[in-house]
DSSP file (Angstrom, degrees, kcal/mol; ACC not computed):
  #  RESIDUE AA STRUCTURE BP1 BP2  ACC     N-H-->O    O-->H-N    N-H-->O    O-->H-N    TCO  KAPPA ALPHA  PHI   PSI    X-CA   Y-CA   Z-CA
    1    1 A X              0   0    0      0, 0.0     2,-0.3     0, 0.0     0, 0.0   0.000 360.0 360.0 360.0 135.7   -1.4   13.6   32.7
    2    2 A X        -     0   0    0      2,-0.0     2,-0.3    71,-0.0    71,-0.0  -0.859 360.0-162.7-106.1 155.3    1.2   13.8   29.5
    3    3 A X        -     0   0    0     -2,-0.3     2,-0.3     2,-0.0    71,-0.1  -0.913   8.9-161.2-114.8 153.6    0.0   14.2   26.1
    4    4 A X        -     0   0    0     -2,-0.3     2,-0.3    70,-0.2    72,-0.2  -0.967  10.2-160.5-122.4 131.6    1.9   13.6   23.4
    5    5 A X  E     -a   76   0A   0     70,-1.3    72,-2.6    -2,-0.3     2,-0.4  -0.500   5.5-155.3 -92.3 129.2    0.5   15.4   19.8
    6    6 A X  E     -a   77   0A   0     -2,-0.3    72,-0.1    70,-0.2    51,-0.0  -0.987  10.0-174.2-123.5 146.4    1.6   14.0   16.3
    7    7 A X        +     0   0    0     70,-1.4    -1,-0.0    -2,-0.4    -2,-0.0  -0.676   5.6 177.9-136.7  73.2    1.3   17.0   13.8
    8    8 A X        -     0   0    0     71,-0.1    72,-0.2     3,-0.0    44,-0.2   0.547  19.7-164.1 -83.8  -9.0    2.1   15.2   10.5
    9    9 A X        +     0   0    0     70,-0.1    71,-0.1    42,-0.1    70,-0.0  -0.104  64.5  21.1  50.4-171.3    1.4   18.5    8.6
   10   10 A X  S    S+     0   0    0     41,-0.1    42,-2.6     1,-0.1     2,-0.4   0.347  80.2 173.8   6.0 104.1    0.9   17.8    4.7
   11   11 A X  B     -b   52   0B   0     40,-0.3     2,-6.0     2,-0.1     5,-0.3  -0.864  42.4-122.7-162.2 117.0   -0.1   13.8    4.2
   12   12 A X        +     0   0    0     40,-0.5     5,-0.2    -2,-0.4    42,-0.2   0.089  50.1 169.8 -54.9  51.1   -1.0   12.2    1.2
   13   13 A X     >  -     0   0    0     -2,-6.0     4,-0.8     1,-0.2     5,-0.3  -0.016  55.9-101.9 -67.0 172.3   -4.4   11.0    2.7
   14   14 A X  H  > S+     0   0    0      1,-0.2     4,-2.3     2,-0.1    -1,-0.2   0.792 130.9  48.0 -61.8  -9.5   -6.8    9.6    0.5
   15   15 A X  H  > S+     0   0    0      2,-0.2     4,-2.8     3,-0.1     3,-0.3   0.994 118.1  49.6 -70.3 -48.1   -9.0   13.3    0.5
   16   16 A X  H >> S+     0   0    0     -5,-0.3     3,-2.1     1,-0.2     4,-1.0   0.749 113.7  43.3 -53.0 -86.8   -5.0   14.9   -0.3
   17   17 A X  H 3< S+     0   0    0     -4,-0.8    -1,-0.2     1,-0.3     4,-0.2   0.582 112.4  50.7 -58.3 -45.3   -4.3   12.3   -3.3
   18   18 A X  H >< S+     0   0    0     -4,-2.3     3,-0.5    -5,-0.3    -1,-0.3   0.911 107.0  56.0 -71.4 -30.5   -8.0   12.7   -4.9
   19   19 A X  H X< S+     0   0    0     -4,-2.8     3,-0.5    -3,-2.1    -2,-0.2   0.984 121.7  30.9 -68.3 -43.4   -7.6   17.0   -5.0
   20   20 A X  T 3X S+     0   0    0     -4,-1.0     4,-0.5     1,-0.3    -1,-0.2   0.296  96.6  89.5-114.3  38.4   -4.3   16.5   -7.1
   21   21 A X  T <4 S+     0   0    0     -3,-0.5    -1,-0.3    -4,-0.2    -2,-0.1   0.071  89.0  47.2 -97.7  13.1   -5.1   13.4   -9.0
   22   22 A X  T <4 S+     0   0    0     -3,-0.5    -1,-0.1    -4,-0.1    -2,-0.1   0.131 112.6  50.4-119.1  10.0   -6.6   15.1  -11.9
   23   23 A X  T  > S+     0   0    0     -4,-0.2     4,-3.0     2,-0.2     6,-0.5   0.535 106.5  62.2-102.8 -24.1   -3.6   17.7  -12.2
   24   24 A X  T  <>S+     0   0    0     -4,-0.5     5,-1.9     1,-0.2    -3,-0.1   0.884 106.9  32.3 -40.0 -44.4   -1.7   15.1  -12.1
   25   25 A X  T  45S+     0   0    0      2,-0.2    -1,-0.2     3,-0.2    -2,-0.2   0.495 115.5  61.9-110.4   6.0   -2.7   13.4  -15.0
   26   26 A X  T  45S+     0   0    0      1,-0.1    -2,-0.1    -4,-0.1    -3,-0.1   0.860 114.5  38.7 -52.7 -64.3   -3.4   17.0  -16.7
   27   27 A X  T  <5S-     0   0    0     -4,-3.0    -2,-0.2     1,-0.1    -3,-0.1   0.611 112.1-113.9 -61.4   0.0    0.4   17.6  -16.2
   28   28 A X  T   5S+     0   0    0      1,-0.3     2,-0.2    -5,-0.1    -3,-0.2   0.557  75.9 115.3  95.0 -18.3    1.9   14.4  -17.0
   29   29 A X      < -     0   0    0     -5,-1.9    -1,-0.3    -6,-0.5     2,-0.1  -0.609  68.1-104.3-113.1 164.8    3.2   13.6  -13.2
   30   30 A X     >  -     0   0    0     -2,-0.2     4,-1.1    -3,-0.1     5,-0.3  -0.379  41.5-102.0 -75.3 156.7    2.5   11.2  -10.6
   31   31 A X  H  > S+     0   0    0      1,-0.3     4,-1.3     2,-0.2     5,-0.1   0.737 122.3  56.6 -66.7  -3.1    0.3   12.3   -7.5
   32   32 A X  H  > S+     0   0    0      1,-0.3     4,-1.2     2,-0.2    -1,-0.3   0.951 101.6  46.7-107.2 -29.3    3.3   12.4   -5.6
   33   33 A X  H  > S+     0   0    0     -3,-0.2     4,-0.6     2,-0.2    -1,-0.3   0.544 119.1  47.0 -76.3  11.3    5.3   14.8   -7.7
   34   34 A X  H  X S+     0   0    0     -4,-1.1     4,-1.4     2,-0.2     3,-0.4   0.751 112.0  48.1 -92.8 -56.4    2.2   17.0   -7.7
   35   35 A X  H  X S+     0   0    0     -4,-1.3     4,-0.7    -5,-0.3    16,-0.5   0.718 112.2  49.7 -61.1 -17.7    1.8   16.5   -4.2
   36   36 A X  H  X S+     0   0    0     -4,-1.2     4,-1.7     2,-0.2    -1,-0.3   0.779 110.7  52.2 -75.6 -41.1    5.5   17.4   -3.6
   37   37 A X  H  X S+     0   0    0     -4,-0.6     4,-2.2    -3,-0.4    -2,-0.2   0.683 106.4  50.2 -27.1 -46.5    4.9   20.2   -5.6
   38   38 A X  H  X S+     0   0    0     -4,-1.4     4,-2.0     2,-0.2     5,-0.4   0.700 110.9  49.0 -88.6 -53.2    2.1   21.3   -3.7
   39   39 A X  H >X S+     0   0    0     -4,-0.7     4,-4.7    -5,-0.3     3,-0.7   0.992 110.9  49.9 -67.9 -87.7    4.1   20.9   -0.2
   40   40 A X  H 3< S+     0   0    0     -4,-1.7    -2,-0.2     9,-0.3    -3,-0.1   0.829 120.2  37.8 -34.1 -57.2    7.2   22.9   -1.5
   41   41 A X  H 3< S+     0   0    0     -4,-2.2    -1,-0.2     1,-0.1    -2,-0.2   0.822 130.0  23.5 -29.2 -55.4    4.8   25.8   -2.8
   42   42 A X  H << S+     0   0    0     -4,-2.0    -3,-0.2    -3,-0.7    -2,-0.2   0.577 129.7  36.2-118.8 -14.5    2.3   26.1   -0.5
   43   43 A X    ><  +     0   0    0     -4,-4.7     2,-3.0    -5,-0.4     3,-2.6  -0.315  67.5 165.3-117.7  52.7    3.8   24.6    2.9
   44   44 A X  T 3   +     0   0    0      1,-0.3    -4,-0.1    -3,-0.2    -1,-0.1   0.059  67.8  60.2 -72.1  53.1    7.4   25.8    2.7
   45   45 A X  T 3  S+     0   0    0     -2,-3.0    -1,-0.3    -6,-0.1    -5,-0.1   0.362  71.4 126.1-123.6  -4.4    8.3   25.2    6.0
   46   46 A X    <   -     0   0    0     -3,-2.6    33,-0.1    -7,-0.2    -3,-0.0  -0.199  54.3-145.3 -43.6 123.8    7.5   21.5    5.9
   47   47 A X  S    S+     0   0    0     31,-0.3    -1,-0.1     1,-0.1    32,-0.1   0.877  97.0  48.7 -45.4 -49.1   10.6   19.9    7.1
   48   48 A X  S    S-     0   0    0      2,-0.2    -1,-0.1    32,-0.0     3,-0.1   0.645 101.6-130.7 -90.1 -31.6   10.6   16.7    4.9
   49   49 A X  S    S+     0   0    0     -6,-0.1    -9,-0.3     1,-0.1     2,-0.2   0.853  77.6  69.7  84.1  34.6    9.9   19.3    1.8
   50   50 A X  S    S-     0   0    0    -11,-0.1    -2,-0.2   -40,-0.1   -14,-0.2  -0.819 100.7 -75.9 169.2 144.1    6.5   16.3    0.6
   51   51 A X        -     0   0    0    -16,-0.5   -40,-0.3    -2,-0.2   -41,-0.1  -0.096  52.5-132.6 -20.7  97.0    3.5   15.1    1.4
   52   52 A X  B     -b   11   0B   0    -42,-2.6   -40,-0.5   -44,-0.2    -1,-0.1  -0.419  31.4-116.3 -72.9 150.9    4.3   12.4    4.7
   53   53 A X    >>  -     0   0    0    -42,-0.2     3,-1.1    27,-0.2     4,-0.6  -0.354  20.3-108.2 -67.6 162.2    2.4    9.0    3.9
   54   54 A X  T 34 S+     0   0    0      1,-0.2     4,-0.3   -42,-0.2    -1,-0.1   0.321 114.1  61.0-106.3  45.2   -0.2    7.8    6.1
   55   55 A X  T 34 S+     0   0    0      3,-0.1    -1,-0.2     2,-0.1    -2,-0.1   0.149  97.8  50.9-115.5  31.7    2.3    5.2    7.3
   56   56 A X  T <4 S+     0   0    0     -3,-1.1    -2,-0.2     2,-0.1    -3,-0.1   0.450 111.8  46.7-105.5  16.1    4.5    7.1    8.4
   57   57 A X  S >X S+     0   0    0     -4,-0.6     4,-2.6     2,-0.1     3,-0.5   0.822 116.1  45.6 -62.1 -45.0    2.1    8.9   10.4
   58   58 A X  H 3> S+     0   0    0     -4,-0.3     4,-2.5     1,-0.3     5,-0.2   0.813 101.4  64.7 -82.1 -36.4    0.6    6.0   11.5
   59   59 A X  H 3> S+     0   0    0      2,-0.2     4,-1.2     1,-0.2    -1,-0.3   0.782 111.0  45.0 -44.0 -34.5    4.2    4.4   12.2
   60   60 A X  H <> S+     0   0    0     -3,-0.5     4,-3.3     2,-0.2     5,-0.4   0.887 100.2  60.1 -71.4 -54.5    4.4    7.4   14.9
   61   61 A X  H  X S+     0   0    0     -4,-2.6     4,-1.5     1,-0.2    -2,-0.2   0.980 112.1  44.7 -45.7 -45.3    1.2    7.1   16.4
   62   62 A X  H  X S+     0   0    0     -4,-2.5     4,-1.5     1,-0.2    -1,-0.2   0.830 111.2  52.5 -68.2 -23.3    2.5    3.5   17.3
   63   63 A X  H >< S+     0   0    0     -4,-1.2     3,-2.1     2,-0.2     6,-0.3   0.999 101.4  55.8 -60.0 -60.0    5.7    4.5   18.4
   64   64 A X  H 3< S+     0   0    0     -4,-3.3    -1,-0.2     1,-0.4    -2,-0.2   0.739 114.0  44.7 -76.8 -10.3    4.5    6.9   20.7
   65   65 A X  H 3< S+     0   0    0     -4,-1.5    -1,-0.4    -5,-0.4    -2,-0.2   0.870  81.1 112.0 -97.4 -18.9    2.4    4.0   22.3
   66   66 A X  S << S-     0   0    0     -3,-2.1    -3,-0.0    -4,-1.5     0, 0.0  -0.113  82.9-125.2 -32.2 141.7    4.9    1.5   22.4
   67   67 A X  S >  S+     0   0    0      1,-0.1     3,-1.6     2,-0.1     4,-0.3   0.905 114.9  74.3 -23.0 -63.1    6.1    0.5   26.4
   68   68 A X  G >  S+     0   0    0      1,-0.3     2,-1.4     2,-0.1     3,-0.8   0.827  96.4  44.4  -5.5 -80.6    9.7    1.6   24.0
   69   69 A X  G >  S+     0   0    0     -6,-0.3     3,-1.1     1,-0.2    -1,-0.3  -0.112  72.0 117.8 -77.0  34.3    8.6    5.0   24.3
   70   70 A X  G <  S+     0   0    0     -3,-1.6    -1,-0.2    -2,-1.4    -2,-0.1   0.844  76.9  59.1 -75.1 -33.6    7.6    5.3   28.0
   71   71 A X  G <  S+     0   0    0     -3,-0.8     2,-1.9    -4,-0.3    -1,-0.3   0.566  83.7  98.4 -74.6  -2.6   10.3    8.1   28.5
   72   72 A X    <   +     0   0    0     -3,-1.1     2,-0.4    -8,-0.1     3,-0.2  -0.579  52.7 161.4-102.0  72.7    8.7   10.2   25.8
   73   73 A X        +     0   0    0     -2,-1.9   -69,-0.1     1,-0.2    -2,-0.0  -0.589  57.2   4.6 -83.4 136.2    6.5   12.9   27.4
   74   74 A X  S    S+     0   0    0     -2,-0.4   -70,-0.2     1,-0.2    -1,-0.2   0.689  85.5 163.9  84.0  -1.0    5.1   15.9   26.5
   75   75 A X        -     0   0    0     -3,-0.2   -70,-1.3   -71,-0.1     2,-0.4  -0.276  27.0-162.6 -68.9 144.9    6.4   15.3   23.1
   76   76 A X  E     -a    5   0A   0    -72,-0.2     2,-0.4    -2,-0.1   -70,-0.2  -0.997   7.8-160.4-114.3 103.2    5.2   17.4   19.6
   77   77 A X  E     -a    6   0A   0    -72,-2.6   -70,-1.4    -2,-0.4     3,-0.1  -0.910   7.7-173.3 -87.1 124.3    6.1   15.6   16.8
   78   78 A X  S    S+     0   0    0     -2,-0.4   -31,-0.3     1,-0.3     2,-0.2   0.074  74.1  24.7-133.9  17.0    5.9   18.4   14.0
   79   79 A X        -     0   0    0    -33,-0.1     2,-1.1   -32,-0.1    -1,-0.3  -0.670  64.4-145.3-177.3 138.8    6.6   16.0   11.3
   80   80 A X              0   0    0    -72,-0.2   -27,-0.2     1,-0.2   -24,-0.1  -0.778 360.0 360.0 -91.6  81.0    6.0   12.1   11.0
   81   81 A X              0   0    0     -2,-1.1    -1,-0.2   -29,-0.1   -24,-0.1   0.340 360.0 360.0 179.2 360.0    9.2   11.6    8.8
């Protein structure tokens, strides 16, 4: 059996969006430069350097079922973006 694991790290799901939706509108910004904020700060090793959506997580999950993607075993995706 192969598995393949998506590990979307940071992703603005709705729980992520509602924790920085009221510093948001303290500071002035939109949830996504707070949530970008938030990424760069506190995850710096996130590739993508922001919050991934959850479609483009979910845009992975479907690649990695596609027929397409039959040659892709064992794969770790360590960011959906």
């Amino acid at each position: 059996m192969t598995v393949n694991s998506v590990l979307p790290g940071p992703t603005l799901s709705d729980g992520f969006r509602s924790m920085v939706e009221d510093t948001a509108k303290e500071q002035g910004k939109t949830v996504e430069q707070v949530a970008t904020e938030f990424v760069r700060e506190r995850r710096s090793s996130s590739i993508i350097q922001r919050a991934a959506s959850v479609e483009e997580v979910a845009n992975m999950v479907v690649y990695v079922c596609l027929q397409q993607a039959s040659g892709t075993r064992g794969l770790r995706v360590p960011r959906c973006a």
